[in-house]
N, C-alpha and C positions, 0 to 999 in steps of 0.2 A: 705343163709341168705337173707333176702328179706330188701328190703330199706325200712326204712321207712318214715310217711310222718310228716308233722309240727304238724297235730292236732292228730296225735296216741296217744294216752293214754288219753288224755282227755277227760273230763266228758263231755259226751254230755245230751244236754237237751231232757227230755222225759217227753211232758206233762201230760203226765199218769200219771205217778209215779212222777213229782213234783208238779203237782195241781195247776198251772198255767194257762193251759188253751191254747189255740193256741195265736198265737203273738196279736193280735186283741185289746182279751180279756184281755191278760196283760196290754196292752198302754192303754187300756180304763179306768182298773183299777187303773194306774199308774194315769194319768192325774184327775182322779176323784178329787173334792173340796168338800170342805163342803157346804152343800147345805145353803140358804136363814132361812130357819128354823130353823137349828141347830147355825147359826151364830146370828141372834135376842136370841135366847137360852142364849148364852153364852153372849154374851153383852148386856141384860136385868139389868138395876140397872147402867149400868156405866155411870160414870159423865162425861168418854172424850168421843169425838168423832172419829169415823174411824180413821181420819185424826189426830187427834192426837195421836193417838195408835201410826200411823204411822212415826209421829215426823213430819207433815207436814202443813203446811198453808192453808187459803184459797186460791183459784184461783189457783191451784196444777196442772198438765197434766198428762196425764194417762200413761207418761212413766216416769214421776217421782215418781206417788204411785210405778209403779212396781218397780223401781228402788231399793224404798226406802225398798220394801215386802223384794227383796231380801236380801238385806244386812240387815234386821233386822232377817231373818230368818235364817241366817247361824249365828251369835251369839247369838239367841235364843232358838236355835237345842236343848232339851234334850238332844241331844246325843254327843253336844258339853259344856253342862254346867258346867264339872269340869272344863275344861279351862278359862271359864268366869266370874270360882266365884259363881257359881249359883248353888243352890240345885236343883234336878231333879226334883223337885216339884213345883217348883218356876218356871222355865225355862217353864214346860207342862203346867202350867198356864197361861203364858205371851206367849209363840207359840199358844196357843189356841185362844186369842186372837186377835194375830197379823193374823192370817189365817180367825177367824170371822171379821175383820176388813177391809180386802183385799177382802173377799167375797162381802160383801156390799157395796163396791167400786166398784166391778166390775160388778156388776147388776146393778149399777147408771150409770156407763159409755157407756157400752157394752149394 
């Protein structure tokens, strides 16, 4: 009988057959945002501003929008909304927002 090792039987990744792509191509994918475009898109017609989406004042620093990106987006997750109280519809609304809202911030800063 032969030893075996920690990762025997485990599923190993094969980007062929999972459509991924080489590691690159995932982190690129991974890291991608909503572009400039698609975030004037979505915030066309509203009354707040970035900064208020984000529940933030003027004179704000660019590590308190992030701060704020995140912690609005882990209780605005879709995928968190039953927890929250929130219809999934509601939730995909208000993330959608909060990510056009963060995009515009960050082409203002950056």
């Amino acid at each position: 009988m032969s030893k075996r090792g920690f990762m025997d039987g485990y599923k190993r990744y094969d980007p062929e057959r999972e459509g991924y792509g080489n590691p690159a191509q995932w982190r690129s994918a991974f890291r991608a945002r909503m572009s400039r475009e698609e975030a004037d898109q979505v915030l066309h017609g509203q009354k707040r501003t970035p900064l208020e989406i984000l529940g933030l004042g003027s004179g704000t620093t660019w590590s308190q929008i992030r701060s704020a990106y995140r912690r609005l987006a882990l209780q605005l997750h879709p995928d968190r909304a039953p927890l929250n109280g929130l219809t999934v519809q509601a939730a995909t609304r208000a993330f959608q927002e909060l990510q056009a809202a963060y995009t515009v911030l960050h082409d203002q800063f950056n």
